[in-house]
C-alpha positions in Angstrom: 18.1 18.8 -6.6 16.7 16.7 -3.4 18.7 13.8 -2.4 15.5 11.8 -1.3 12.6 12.2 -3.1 8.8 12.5 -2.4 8.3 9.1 -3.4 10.8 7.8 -1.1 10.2 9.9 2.0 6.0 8.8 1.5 7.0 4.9 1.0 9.5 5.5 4.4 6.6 7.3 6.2 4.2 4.3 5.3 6.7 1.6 6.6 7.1 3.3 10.2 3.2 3.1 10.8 3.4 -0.5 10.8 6.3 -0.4 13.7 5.3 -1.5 17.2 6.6 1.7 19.0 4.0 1.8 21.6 4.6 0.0 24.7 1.8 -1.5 26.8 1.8 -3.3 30.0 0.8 -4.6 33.5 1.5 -6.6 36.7 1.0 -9.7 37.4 1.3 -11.5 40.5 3.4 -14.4 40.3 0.8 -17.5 39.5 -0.2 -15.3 36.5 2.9 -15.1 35.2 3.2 -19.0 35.7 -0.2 -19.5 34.1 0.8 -16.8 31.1 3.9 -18.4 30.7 2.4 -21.8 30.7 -0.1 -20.8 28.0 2.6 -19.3 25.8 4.6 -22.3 26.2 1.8 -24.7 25.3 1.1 -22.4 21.7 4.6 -22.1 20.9 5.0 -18.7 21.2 7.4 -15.7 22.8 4.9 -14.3 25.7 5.0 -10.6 23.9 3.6 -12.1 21.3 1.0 -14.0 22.8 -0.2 -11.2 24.7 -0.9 -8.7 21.9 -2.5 -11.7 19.8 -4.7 -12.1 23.0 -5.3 -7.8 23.0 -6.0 -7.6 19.2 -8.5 -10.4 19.6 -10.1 -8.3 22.1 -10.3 -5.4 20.4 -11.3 -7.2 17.0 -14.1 -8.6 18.9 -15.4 -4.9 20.6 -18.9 -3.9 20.0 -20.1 -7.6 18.1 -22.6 -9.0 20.9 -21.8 -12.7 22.0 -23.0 -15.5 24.3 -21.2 -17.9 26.7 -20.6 -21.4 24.9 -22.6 -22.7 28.0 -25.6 -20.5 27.1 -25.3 -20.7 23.4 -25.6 -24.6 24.2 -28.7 -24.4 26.9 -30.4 -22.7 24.1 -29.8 -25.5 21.7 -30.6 -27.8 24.0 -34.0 -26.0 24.6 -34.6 -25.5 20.6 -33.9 -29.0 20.4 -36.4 -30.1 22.2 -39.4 -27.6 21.4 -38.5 -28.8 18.2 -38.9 -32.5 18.3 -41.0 -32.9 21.3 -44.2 -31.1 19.4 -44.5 -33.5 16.4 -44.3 -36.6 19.2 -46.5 -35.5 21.4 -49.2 -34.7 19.0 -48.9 -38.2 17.2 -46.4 -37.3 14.3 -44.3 -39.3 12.9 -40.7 -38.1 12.9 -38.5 -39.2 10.0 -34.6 -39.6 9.8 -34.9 -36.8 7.5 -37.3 -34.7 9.8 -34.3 -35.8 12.8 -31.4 -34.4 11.1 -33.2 -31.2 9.2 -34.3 -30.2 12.8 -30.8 -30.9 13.9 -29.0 -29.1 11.5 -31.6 -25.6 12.0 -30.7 -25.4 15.5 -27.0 -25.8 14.7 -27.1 -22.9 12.4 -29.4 -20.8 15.1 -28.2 -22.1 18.7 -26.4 -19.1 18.3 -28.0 -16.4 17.2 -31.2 -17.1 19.6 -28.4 -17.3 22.7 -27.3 -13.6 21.8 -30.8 -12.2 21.4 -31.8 -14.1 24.7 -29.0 -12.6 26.6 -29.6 -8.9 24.9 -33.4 -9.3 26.2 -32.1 -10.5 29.7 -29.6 -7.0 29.8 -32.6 -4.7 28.8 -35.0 -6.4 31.8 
């Protein structure tokens, strides 16, 4: 008769993949540290921990294309415009309703348009 059984050794063997065992690290000069240790400070948290939140973020985010918050907003800016400058300029009138529906479709596609411009701009 086994002293542990299958059941036991399985449920111990699915605990110890969720242990950090695996050690990861590098140097930083010593305004990095500051600035690390600043940042940690400022979230409330240990630096360890800070550090891998930062690396799984990374990692979470590898492969999904993005865009700069400065480009994203150029683009908004630009769709903005195209947008509300054509029914001016060719003698439209442009209702609150108009305003804010325009507003609210370049919200949801500022985006969108920013990652597909700066996809196009890699490939040329």
């Amino acid at each position: 008769m086994p002293l542990v059984g299958d059941e036991a050794i399985t449920e111990r063997a699915k605990r110890r993949e969720s242990f950090r065992l695996t050690n990861v690290s590098s140097k930083l000069n010593r305004s990095e540290a500051e600035r690390l240790n600043a940042l940690a400070a400022k979230r409330g948290q240990q630096r360890g921990e800070l550090i891998r939140e930062l690396i799984l973020g990374e990692l979470a985010r590898e492969g999904e294309p993005t865009a700069s918050a400065e480009l994203t907003e150029v683009v908004g800016l630009r769709l903005m415009l195209t947008n509300l400058l054509k029914p001016l300029t060719t003698g439209q009138k442009l209702t609150p309703e108009m305003f804010d529906g325009i507003m609210a479709e370049v919200k949801k596609r500022k985006r969108a348009v920013a990652i597909e411009a700066r996809q196009e701009a890699e490939v040329a």
